[in-house]
Residue, then its C-alpha position, 0 to 999 in steps of 0.5 A: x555033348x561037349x568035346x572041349x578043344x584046346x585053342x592051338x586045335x581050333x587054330x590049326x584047322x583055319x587058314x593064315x588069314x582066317x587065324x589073323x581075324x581070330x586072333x584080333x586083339x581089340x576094338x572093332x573089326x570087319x571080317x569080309x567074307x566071300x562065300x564058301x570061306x568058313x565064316x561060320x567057322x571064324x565066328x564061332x571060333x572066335x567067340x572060343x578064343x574069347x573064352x578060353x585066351x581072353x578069359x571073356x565069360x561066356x555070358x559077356x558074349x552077345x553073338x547074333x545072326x539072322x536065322x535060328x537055325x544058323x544061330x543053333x549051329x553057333x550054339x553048337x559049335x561054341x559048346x563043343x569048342x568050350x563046353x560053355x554055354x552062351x545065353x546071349x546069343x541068337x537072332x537079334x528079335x531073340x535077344x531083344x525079347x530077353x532084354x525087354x522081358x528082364x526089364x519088364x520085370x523092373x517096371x522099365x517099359x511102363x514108358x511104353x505102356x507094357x508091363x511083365x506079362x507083354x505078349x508078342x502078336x505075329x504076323x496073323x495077329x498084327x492083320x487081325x489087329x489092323x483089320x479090326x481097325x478098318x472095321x471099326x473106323x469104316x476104311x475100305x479094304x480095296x482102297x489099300x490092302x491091310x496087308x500092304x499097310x501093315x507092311x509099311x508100318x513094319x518098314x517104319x519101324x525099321x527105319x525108328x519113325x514113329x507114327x507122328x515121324x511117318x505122318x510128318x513125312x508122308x508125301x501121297x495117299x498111301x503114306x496118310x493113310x499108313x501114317x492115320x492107321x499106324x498111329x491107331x495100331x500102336x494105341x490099341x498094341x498099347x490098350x492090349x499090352x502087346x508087340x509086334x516083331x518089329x517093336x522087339x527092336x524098335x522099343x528094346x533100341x529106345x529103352x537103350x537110348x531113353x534109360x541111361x541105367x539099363x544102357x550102361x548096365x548092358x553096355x558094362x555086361x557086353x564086352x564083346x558082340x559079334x554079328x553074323x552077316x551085317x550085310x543083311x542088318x537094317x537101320x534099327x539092327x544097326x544102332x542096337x549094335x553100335x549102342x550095345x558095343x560101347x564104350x569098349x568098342x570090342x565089335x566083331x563083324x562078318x558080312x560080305x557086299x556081294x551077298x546083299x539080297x534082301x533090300x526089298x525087307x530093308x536090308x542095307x549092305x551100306x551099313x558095312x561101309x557106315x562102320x568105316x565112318x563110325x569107328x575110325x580105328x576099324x581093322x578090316x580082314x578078308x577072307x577070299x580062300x573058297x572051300x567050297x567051289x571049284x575055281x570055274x564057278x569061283x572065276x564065274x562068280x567074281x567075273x558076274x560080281x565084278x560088274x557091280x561098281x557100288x561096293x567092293x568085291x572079294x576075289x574068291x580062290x580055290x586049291x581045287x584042281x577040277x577044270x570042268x566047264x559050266x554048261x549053259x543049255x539054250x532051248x526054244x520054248x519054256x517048255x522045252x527048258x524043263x524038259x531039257x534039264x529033266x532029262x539031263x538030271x534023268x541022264x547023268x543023275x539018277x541016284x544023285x537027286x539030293x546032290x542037285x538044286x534047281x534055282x529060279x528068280x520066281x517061284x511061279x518058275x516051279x511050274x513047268x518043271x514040277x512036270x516035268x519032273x513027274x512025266x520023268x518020274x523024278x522026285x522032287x521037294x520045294x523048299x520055301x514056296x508051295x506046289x504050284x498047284x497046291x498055292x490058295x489063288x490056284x485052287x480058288x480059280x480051280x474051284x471055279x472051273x471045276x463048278x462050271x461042269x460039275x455044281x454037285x462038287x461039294x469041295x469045289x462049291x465049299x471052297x468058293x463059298x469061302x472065297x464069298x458068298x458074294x462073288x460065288x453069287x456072281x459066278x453062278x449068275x454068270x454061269x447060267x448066262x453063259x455059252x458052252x462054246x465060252x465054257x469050254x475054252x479055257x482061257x475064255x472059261x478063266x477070264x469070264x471067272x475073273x471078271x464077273x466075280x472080280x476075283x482080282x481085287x482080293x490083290x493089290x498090285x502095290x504089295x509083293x506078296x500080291x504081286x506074286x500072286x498075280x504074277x501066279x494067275x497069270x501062269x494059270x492063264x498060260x497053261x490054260x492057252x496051251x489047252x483046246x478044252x477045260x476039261x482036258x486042262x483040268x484033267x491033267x491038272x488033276x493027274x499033276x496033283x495026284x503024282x499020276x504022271x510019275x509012278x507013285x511007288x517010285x516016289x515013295x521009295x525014293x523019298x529022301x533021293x529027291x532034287x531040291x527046287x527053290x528060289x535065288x533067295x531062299x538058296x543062301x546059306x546052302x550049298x549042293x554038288x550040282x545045280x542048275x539055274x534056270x530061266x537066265x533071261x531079261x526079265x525074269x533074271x534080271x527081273x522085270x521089275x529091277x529093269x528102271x533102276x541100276x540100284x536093282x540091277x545091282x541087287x539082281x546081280x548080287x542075287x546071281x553071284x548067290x546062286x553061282x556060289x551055291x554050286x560045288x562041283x558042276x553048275x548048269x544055266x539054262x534058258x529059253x528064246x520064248x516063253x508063253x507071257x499073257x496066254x501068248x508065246x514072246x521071244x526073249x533075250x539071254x540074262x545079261x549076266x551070262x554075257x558078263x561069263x569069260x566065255x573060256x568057262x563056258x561049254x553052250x549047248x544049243x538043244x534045237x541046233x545039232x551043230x558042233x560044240x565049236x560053232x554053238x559057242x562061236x554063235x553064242x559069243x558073238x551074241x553075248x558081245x554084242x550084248x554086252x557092249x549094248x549093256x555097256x552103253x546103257x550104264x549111263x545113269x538112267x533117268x526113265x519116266x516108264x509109262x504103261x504102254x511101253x512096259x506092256x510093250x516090253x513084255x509083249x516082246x513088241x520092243x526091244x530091252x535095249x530100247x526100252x532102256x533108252x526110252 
């Protein structure tokens, strides 16, 4: 239903400088906007100042963003502001697929060997395709995964490198490969009359540049384009923005450095920086009023943020008066920290679940709080990953288990049939060879399973998603050394599944009160009363991974700065001085990024300790200064040659951070 608004309506409902963006005459603009600032808002209402002051037509409008449900909110939004429709506006795959199919029908893709009827292959298709190249050309999936190669393809045509420019390039192994397999993947897209996701840009760009007609007709109907967090755009994103806002030039963009996220997909916060370069007329805007946060958590924010020296940082400000102070909880062990949160949120909580987030780095976090959320009655739902048991490697090497004391399991049995009959014959020849004593201790029962049936070579440690997996086993292995007896850990794991430990009635009863679980990165774009980040600590936040490169400890700490501004009212930290890694128990430092907090924001609560909140914040700070000047120090640009040792020493809390990034 449209509800058409005047545009002195819209304009008064914005802030001074939210108005200036709005009212931008012409040529091109970047609106940095902080979080919580209404960029949505700004976006959409400019798109209405277009139409109904500048008389723009709505279908001369291209507006794209990056996910449908946040461009059906602009759809929204603009229909009610105008009561017109924008036809070009949605993801940028979206609005490529409409280009490329209008010229389809023109014969303008027979240069790339589609005709009308293309169809788009997704990501199960494209694995499909490539493993049927495997097959056919006798390659070994062991030696590099399908799913790590279609990966690189996917990120070659981020980058526009043909399979010809990949091959030239390529500098080891896995890039030849890559290259050898590309170039038979596109023949057989071509043979098939297919795209994958990636060519909906990738050949909608090159038709651009390559049909001077098609170029000009869309750069002559597109007056204006607008784009939605730029922060995120790719190379090929990049370019199909520049070509499609010329000549005019009339290109409106929102995005903000410090929610840069997502470099691991090819995201690149530089393009923001590029426009400077590219348009030498640009105007800038800034948007730094926050109507979402209080200004502690802002102040929180901006000091976490701050720390990044690669790009510029808005300074977030609020009218909200409440002075509330961050909490940060510090217990023994990872057990303890679930437990700890779960009895605060059960405390001071109890009718307000859907007003809290729980924030983690890893998904593979989500285990020790699911139960303890259970033993606590607490419902919860997990947003953009799976229950951690209910995740496929889980339940593959349950499967197994269950086998070892039960073969008439007939789902078990199933299960592990489907996993390979080959490895199911490797663990039943294990099996009968087997001690008891072995088969009862659980951390000896899981390993004997990986190795004899070689489960871990379904996963390659090159690809993210495997590494997740692994990452997933080896959580197994850590709730399985907490156990003296497999069919005890079964049991309970069994008790976890059914909702046992959390009365089922209740759960049923108060299934839209539940808190909302997720990861740093599925976060963005959200906003909750309450939230809780969880596990800050080196390691898991910053993560390991990011540790060799200032780069991607800049990433992390953007990362942070995204979840800190997720919370409205109240944000809690928390972490543990030991947590169970490889079956054993290692200490642990507190995230750097906590360090970097002015401590007069800060309330610490040490839940081992009961000493005053005085001396539990004087303990606290003087670790964190003393922290922080070590960080200080290691800001020098690192140049690491890791070996192997030294990172299983790391992890094994056998050597110091600060040591091992002097090394």
């Amino acid at each position: 239903m449209s509800i058409v608004l005047e545009i002195t309506d819209l304009l008064n409902k914005l802030n001074e400088e939210q108005q200036k963006a709005v009212l931008h005459q012409s040529g091109p603009a970047i609106v940095l906007a902080g979080a919580g600032s209404g960029k949505t808002r700004v976006l959409t209402t400019r798109a209405a100042y277009l139409i109904k002051e500048k008389k723009v037509p709505a279908s001369n409008i291209f507006l794209v963003t990056f996910t449908n449900k946040a461009a059906g909110e602009m759809q929204r939004r603009v229909f009610t502001f105008t009561g017109q429709k924008l036809p070009f506006s949605g993801t940028f795959h979206s609005l490529a697929a409409k280009i490329l199919r209008t010229q389809a029908a023109y014969g303008h893709l027979k240069p790339f060997g589609l005709d009308v009827n293309f169809t788009i292959y997704d990501s199960d298709d494209q694995l499909a395709l490539i493993k049927n190249i495997y097959k056919t050309n006798g390659f070994d999936v062991t030696t590099f995964k399908p799913q790590l190669i279609r990966a690189k393809i996917s990120n070659a045509k981020n980058e526009l490198l043909t399979p010809t420019d990949f091959k030239e390039m390529a500098k080891d192994d896995l890039q030849l490969f890559t290259a050898k397999v590309y170039k038979s993947y596109e023949k057989r897209l071509r043979d098939e009359n297919a795209v994958d996701f990636d060519d909906l840009l990738f050949i909608c760009y090159q038709l651009l540049v390559e049909n001077e007609l098609v170029r000009r007709q869309y750069q002559a109907k597109f007056s204006d384009v607008l784009v939605d967090e730029f922060q995120d755009t790719n190379k090929v994103q990049y370019f199909l923005s520049k070509i499609l806002t010329q000549p005019q030039n009339n290109l409106f963009v929102v995005g903000d450095f410090s929610q840069s996220i997502y470099a691991w997909r090819g995201a690149d916060y530089h393009n923001l920086e590029r426009l400077n370069h590219d348009f030498k007329n640009i105007t800038q805007y800034r948007l730094e009023r926050n109507y979402r946060s209080t200004q502690n958590i802002l102040d929180a924010a901006t000091s976490i943020i701050s720390n990044n020296q690669s790009h510029p940082v808005l300074k977030l400000w609020t009218d909200q008066t409440s002075k509330e102070k961050l909490e940060i909880y510090e217990t023994s062990t990872g057990e303890l920290e679930a437990e700890k949160i779960a009895s605060i949120i059960k405390e001071k909580y109890p009718k307000n679940l859907k007003d809290i987030a729980l924030l983690y780095r890893t998904n593979v976090q989500s285990r020790a709080f699911e139960e303890a959320f259970m033993r606590r009655q607490l419902p919860y739902k997990i947003v953009g990953g799976t229950k951690f048991y209910e995740r496929s490697e889980i339940k593959d090497l349950l499967a197994y288990l269950h086998l070892c004391f039960n073969k008439l399991d007939s789902p078990s049995r199933e299960r592990a049939q489907k996993i390979g009959k080959r490895r199911l014959q490797k663990f039943s020849q294990w099996l009968a060879k087997t001690d008891k004593i072995i088969l009862e201790n659980p951390s000896a029962c899981l390993q004997g399973i990986i190795e004899n049936t070689h489960y871990l070579e379904k996963y390659d440690q090159k690809d993210p998603d495997d590494v997740v997996r692994l990452d997933n086993i080896q959580e197994l292995f850590n709730v399985a050394s907490r156990f003296d007896n497999t069919l005890s850990l079964l049991e309970n794991i069994a008790l976890v599944q059914d909702g046992y430990l959390a009365n089922e009635n209740n759960l049923i009863q108060s299934e839209e009160n539940k808190i909302t679980m997720m990861s740093l990165h599925s976060a963005k774009g959200l906003e909750f009363p309450i939230v809780f980040m969880v596990g800050m600590e080196e390691g898991l936040l910053p993560h390991v991974r990011a540790l060799l490169e200032e780069k991607d400890i800049e990433e992390e700490r953007r990362l942070c700065y995204v979840g800190v501004t997720r919370a409205k009212e109240k944000l809690y930290f928390s972490y543990a001085r030991s947590r169970f890694t490889y079956g054993m128990s290692s200490n642990s430092m507190p995230s750097r990024f906590l360090s970097e907090i002015d401590q007069k924001l800060l309330n610490v609560n040490r839940s081992f300790d009961f000493v005053n909140q005085e001396k539990q914040n004087k303990h606290f700070f003087s670790q964190s200064k003393k922290h922080q000047s070590s960080i200080k120090n290691s800001k020098q640009k690192i140049h690491l040659v890791i070996d192997d040792e030294s990172l299983e020493a790391l992890l094994n809390d056998e050597l110091d951070i600060r040591e091992f990034l002097k090394k």
